[in-house]
C-alpha positions in Angstrom: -22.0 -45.4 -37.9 -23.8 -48.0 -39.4 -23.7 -51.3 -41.5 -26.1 -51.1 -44.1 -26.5 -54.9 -45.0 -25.8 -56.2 -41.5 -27.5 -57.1 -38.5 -30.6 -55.9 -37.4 -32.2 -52.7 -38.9 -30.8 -49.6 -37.2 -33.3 -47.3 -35.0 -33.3 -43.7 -35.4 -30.6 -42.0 -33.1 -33.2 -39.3 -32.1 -35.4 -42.1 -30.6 -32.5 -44.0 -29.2 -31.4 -40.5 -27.7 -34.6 -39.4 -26.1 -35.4 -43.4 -24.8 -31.7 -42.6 -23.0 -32.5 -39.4 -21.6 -36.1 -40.7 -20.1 -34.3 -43.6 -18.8 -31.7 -41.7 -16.8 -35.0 -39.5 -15.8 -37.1 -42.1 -14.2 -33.9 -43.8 -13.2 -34.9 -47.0 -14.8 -33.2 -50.5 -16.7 -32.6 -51.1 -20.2 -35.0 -53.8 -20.0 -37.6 -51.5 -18.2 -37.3 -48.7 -20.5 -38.1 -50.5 -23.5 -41.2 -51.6 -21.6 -42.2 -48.5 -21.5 -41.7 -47.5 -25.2 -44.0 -50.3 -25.6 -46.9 -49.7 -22.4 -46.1 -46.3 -20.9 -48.4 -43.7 -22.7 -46.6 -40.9 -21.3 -43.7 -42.4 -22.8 -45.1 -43.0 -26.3 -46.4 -39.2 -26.3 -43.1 -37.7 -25.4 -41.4 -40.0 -27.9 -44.1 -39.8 -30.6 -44.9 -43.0 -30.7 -47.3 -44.8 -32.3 -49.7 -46.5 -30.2 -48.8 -50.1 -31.5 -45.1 -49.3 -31.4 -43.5 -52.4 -30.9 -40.5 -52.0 -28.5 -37.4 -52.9 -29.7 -34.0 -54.7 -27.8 -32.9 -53.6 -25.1 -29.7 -54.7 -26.3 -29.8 -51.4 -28.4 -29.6 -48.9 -25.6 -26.0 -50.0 -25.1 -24.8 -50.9 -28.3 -26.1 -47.2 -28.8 -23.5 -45.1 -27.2 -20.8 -47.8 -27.7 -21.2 -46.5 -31.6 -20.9 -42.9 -30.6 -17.5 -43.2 -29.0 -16.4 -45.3 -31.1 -16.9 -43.1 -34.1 -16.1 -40.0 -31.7 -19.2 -38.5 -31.4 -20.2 -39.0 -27.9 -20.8 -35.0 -27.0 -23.1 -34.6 -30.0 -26.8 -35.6 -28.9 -25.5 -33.3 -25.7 -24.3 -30.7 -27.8 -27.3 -30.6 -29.9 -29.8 -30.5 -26.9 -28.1 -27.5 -25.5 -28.0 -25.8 -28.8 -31.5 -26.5 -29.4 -32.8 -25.6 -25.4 -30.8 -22.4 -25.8 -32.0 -21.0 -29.3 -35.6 -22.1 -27.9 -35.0 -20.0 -25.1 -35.3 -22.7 -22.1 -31.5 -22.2 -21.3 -29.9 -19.2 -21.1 -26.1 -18.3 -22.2 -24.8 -18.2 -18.8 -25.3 -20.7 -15.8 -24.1 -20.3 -12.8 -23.5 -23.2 -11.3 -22.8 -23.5 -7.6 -21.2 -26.5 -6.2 -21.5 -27.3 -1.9 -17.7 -27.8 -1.4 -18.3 -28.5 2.6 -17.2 -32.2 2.8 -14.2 -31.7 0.8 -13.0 -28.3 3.0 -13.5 -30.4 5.7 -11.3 -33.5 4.0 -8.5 -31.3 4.4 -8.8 -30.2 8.0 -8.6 -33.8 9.8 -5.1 -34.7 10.3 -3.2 -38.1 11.0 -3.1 -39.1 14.6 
């Protein structure tokens, strides 16, 4: 999914994948979440980091998924997480899943005056 001899070196999906998933966790920017590859030791530990790990751009984070749809793989880092959380025993086959459907049973009661 990437040019070898163009543009800027390309940065391991795995990293790219868990910097998104931490980002949509503490709910934070592009910008900010590259900070904190950089400063956040919590960070650096959960990605495996080196200490001196020098951040990269931001810009990456959403060129990053652009290439996944592109290239039709935008399930797989999902797919893979699942797989892996399942055979590691943090997920289990089944989930049930349920859903508060008050507001939308109550869409369909108010009528037109």
């Amino acid at each position: 999914m990437y040019c070898p001899d163009k543009g800027r070196p390309s940065l391991p999906p795995s990293l790219l994948s868990s910097v998104t998933l931490l980002q949509f966790y503490d709910n934070v920017s592009d910008e900010e979440a590259v900070e904190r590859t950089r400063f956040d030791l919590r960070w650096k530990v959960a990605l495996n980091l080196l200490l001196d790990f020098p951040g990269f751009d931001p810009s990456c984070l959403s060129y990053f998924p652009q290439r996944w749809i592109e290239n039709k793989k935008e399930r797989y880092a999902f797919d893979r997480l699942i797989n892996v959380a399942r055979t590691a025993g943090w997920l289990p086959d089944k989930l049930t899943l349920l859903t508060d459907t008050t507001r939308a049973k109550g869409a369909g009661a108010v009528q037109d005056t």
